[in-house]
C-alpha positions as a printed NumPy array, in Angstrom:
array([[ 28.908,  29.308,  20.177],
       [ 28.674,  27.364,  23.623],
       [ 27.247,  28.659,  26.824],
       [ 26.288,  27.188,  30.245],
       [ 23.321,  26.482,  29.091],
       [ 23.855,  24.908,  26.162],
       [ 25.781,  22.669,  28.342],
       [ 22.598,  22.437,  30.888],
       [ 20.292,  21.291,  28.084],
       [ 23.095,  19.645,  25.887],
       [ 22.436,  21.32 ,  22.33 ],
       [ 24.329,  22.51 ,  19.921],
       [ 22.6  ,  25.564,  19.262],
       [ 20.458,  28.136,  21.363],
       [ 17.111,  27.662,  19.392],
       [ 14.372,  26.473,  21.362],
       [ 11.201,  25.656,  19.453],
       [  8.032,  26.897,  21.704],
       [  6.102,  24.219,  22.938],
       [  2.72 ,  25.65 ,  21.066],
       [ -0.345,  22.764,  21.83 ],
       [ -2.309,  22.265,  18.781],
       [  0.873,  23.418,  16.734],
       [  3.72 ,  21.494,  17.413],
       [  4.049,  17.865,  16.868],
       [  6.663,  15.121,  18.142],
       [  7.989,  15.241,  13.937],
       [  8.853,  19.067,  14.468],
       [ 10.113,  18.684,  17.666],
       [ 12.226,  15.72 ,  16.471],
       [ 13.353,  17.957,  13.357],
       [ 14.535,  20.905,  15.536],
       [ 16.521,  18.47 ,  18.104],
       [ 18.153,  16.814,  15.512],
       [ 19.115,  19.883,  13.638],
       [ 20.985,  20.892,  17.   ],
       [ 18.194,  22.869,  18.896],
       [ 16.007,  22.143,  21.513],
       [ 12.614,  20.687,  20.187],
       [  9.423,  20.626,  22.248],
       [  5.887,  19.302,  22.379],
       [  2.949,  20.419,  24.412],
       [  1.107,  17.874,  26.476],
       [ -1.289,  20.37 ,  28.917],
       [ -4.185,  19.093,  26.503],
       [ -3.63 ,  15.429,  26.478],
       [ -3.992,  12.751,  29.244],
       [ -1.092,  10.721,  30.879],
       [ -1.506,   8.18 ,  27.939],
       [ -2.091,  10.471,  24.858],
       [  0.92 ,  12.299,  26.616],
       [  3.052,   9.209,  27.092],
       [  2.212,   8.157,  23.58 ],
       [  3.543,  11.542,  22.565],
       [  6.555,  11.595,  24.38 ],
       [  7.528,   7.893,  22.932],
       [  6.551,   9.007,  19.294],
       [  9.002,  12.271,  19.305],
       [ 11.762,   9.622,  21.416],
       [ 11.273,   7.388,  18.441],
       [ 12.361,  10.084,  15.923],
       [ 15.101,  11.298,  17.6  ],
       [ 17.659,  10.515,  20.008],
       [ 18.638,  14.037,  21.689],
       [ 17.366,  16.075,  24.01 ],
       [ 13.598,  17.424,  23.932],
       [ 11.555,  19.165,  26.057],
       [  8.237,  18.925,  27.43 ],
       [  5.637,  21.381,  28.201],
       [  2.793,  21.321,  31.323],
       [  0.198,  23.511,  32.295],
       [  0.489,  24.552,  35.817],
       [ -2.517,  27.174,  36.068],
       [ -4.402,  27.108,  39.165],
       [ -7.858,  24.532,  38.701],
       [-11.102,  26.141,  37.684],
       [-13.4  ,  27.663,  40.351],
       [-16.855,  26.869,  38.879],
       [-19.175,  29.963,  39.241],
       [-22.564,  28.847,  37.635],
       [-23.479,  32.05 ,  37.524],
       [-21.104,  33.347,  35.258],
       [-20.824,  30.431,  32.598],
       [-24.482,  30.81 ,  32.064],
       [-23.801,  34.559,  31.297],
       [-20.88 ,  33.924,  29.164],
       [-22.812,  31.1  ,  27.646],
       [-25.772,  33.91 ,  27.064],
       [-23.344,  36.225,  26.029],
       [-21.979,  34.164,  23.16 ],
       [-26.007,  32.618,  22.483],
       [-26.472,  35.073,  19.434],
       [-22.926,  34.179,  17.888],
       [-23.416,  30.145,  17.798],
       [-27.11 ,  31.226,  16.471],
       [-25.729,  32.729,  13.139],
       [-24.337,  28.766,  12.585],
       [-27.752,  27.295,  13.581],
       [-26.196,  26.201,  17.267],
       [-26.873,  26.344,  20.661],
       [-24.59 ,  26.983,  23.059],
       [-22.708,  23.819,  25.341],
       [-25.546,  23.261,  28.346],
       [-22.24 ,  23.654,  31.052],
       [-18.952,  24.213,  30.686],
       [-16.183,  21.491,  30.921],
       [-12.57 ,  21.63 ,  32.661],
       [-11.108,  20.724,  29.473],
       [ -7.027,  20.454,  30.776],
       [ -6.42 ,  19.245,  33.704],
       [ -3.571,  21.376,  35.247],
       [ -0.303,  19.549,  36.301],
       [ -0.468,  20.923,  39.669],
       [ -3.113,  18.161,  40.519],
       [ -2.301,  15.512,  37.814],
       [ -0.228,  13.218,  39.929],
       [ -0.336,  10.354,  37.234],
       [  1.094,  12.776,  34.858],
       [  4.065,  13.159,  36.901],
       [  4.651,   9.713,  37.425],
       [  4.689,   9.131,  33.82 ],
       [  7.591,  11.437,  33.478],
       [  9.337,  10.137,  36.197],
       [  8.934,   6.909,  34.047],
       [  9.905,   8.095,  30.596],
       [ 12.196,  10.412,  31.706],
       [ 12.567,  13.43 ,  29.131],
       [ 15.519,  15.294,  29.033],
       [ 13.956,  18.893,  29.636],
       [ 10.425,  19.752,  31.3  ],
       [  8.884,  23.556,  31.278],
       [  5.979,  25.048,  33.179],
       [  3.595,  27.723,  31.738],
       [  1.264,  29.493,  33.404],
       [  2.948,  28.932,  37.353],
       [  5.047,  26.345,  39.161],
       [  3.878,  22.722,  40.104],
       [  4.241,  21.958,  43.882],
       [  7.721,  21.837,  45.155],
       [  7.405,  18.408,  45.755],
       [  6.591,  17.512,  42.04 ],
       [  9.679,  19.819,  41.179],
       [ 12.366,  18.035,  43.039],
       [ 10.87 ,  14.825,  41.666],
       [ 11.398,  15.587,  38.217],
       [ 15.201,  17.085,  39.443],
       [ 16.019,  13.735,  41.055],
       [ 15.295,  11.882,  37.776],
       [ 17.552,  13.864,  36.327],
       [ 15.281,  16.201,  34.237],
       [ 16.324,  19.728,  33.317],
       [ 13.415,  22.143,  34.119],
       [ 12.302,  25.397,  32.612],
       [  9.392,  28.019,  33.571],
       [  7.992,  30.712,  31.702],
       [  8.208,  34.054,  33.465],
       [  6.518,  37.777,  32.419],
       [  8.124,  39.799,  35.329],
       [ 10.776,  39.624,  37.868],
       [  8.089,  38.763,  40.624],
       [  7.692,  35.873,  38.849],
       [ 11.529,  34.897,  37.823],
       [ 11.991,  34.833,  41.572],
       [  9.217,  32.46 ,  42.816],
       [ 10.605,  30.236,  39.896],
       [ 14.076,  30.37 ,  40.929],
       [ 13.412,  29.945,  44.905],
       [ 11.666,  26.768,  43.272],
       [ 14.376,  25.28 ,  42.301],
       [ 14.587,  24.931,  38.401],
       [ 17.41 ,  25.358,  35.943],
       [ 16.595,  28.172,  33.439],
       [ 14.06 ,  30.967,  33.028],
       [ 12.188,  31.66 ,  29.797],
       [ 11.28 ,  35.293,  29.496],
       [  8.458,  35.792,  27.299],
       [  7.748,  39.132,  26.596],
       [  4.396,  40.792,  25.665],
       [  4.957,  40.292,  21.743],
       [  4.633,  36.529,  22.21 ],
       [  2.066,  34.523,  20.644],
       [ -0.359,  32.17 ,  22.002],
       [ -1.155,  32.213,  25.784],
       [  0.875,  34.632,  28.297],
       [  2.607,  32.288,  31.167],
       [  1.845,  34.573,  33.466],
       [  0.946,  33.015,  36.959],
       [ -1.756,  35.774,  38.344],
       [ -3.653,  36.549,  35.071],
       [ -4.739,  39.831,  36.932],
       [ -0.952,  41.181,  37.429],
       [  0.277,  40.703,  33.889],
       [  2.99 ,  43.894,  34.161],
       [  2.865,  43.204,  30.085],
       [  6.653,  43.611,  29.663],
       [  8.473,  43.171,  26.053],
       [ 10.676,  41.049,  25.45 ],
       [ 13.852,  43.444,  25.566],
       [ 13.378,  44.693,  28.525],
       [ 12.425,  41.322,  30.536],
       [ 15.397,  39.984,  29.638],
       [ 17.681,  42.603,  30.79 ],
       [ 16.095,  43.246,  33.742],
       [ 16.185,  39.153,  34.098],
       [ 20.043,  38.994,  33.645],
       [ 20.489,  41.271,  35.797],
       [ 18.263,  40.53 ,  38.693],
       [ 18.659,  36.649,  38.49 ],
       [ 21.386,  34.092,  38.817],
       [ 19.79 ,  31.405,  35.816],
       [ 19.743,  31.417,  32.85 ],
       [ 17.557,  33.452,  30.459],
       [ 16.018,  32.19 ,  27.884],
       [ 14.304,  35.319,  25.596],
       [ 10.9  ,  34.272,  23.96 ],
       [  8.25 ,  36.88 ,  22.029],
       [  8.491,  38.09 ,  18.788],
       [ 12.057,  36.316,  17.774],
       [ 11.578,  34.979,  14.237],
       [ 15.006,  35.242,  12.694],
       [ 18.422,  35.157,  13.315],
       [ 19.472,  38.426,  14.098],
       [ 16.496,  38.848,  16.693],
       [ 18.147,  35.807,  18.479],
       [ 21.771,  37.338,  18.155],
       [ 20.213,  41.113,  19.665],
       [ 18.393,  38.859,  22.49 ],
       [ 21.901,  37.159,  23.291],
       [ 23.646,  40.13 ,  23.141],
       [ 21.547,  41.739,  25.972],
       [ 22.2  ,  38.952,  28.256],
       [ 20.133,  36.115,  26.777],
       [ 21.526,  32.078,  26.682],
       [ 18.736,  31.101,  24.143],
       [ 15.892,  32.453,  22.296],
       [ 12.812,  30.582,  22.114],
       [ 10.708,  30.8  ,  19.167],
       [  6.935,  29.666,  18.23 ],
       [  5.678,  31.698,  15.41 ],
       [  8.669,  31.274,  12.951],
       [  7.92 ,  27.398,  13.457],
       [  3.962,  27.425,  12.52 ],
       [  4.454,  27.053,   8.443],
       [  6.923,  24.408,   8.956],
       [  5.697,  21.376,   7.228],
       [  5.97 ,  19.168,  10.497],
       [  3.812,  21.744,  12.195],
       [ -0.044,  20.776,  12.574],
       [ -1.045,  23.699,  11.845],
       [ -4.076,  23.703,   9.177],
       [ -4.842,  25.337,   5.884],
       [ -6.395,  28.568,   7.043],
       [ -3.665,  29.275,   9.99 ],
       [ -1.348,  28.414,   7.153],
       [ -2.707,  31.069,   4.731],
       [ -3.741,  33.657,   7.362],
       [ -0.331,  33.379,   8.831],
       [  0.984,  34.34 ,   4.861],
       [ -1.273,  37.482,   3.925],
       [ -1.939,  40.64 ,   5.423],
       [ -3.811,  39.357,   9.004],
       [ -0.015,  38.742,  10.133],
       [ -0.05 ,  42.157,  10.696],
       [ -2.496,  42.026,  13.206],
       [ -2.347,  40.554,  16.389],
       [ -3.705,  41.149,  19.779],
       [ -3.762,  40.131,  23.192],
       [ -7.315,  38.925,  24.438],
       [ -8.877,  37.063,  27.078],
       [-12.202,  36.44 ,  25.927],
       [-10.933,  33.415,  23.935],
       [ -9.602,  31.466,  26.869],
       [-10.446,  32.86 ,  30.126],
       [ -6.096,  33.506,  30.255],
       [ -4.488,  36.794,  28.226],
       [ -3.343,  34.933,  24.899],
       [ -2.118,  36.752,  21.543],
       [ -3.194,  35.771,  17.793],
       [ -4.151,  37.065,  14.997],
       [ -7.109,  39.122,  15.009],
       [-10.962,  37.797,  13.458],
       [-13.992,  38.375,  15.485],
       [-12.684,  36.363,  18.674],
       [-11.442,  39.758,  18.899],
       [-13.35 ,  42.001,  17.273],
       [-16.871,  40.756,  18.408],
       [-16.814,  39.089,  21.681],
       [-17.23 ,  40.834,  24.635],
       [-18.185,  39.367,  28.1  ],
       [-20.646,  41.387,  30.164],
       [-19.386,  40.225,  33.208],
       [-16.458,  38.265,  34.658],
       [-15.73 ,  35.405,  31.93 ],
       [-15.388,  31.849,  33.414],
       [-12.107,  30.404,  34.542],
       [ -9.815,  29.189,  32.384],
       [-10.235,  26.696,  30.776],
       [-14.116,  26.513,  31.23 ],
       [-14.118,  30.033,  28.983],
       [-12.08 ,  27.996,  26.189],
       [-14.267,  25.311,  26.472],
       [-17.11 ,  27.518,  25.161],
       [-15.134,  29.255,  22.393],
       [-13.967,  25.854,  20.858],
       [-17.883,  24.929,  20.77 ],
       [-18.19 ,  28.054,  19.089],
       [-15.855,  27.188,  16.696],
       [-16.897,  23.767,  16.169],
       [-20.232,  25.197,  15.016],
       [-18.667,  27.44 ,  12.85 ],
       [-16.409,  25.548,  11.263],
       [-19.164,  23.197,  10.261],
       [-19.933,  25.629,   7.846],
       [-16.602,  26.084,   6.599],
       [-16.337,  29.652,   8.859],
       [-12.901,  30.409,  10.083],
       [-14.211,  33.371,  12.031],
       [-13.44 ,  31.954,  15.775],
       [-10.512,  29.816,  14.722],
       [ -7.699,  29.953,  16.948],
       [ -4.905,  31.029,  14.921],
       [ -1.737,  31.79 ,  18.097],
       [  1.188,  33.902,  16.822],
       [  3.329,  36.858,  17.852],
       [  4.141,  40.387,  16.685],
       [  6.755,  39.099,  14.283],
       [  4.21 ,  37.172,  12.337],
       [  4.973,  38.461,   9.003],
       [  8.354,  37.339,   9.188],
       [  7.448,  33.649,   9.29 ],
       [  8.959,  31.56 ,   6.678],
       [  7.911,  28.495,   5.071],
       [ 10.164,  25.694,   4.855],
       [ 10.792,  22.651,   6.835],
       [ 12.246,  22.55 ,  10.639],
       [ 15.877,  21.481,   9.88 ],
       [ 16.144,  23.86 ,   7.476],
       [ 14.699,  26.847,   9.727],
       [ 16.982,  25.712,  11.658],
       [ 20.293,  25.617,   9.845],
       [ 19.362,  29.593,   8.301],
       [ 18.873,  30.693,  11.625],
       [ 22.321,  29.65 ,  12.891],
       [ 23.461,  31.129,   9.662],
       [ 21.852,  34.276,  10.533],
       [ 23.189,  34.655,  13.433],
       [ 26.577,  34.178,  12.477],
       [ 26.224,  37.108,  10.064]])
């Protein structure tokens, strides 16, 4: 099977593996690139040098293509006010674990749309493919990264956005629909139109001149075949990934991911600050801000306190466990073999 963009991103296959920070690793990314897909890591919560380290680590394990992943949400506007309610809100929740609450909240990512060292350090190492979540950088960052040669990608949840990403100049679109785990990339967390995944990409192929890549709720073969056949160049998948053995995903994602709470996911914001699907524990079921939460990432600042402290008593009650509506499906095997049954699936 060989497409334009397979071409574009020079794989052999049209199986992305989702960036997924926390989850993926430079020895899955590595795995899925040299199986013939597209590999990626996620560097929006590193620095420049835990970043470049990264980047040389998954280069070291493999030598074809592999993208990158950046944060481009818009900085934090501190509002004192309304930490110290969310930090009140959440003030009977750290108590159960014999906490307090963080004193202030911390910008815990810095977002690549004001991280000029991290761009230089891509100019330097040069990785074959870069993507953008959450927005675009500034135009002048993007035809940087196109001089060096870099292919670049950008997460899109409507047309609105598909447009603003192609008058910017990159190569390919990734449409991730509303079943999609982990955080939505969409650029005005207020105007999420909450599209699926089906109907995104359609409306993307037809509407747009690049290339769609279909991501949200994808975990086998024949969802990436019925994505392609509605107009899709690629699938990108995340979830079907997280019990891979490269993964670094830990014990209790691991299990939850295998028993009955795959069932449940949901969309929240009260995790993050930024509408992000997982599976459902009291993140979901118990926190509730009285008034406007914090900016992202100040609000995730406070819930990974929260689960620090709970943790510490071996609670996985606010752990962070990102996946997608297809969930149950996930398999557990290692990356190159995911791989190889997927392209068998979708040959079927």
């Amino acid at each position: 099977m060989s497409n334009p963009l397979l071409s574009l991103l020079n794989i052999d296959i049209p199986i992305i593996q989702s960036p997924m920070v926390g989850v993926s690793t430079p020895r899955l990314a590595a795995a899925v690139s040299n199986a013939g897909g597209l590999g990626s890591i996620g560097i929006g919560a590193s620095n420049v040098e835990q970043a470049r380290a990264m980047l040389r680590e998954t280069a070291a394990l493999t030598d074809k293509p592999f993208n990158v992943n950046l944060f481009c949400h818009q900085p934090a506007e501190r509002d004192p006010a309304r930490a110290s309610q969310w930090l009140n809100d959440l003030t009977p929740f750290f108590a159960e674990f014999g906490a307090q609450p963080p004193a202030s909240l911390r910008e815990i990512y810095t977002s690549f749309v004001e991280d000029p060292d991290m761009l230089q350090m891509l100019l330097q190492e040069k990785p074959a493919v870069a993507s953008f979540h959450f927005g675009l950088p500034p135009l002048p960052a993007i035809d940087a990264l196109k001089a060096a040669g870099i292919m670049l990608l950008c997460s899109v949840t409507s047309l609105a956005e598909a447009r603003l990403a192609e008058s910017a100049g990159v190569h390919a679109l990734v449409a991730q629909g509303y079943e999609a785990g982990g955080h939505r990339g969409v650029f005005e967390p207020q105007q999420d139109t909450e599209m699926g995944t089906f109907a995104l990409v359609r409306v993307l192929n037809a509407e747009c001149r690049l290339p769609v890549i279909a991501a949200g709720g994808i975990m086998d073969g024949a969802g990436i075949k019925a994505v392609m056949q509605l107009g899709a160049s690629a699938a990108q998948l995340g979830t079907a990934f997280i019990l891979c053995p490269e993964s670094a995903a830990n014990g209790a994602y691991r299990e939850a991911l295998k028993g009955p709470r795959a069932h449940q996911t949901r969309v929240t914001s009260v995790i993050s600050g930024r509408p992000a699907r997982g599976m459902v524990n009291r993140n979901f079921t118990c926190l509730e801000a009285t008034g406007r939460l914090p900016d992202y990432p100040l609000t995730y600042d406070a819930n990974k306190a929260l689960n620090a402290a709970a943790s510490a008593h071996a609670n996985t009650d606010f752990a962070v466990q990102w996946t997608g509506q297809g969930a149950p499906l996930a398999r557990e095997m290692p990356a190159a073999a995911l791989v190889k049954l997927l392209a068998a699936e979708m040959t079927f």
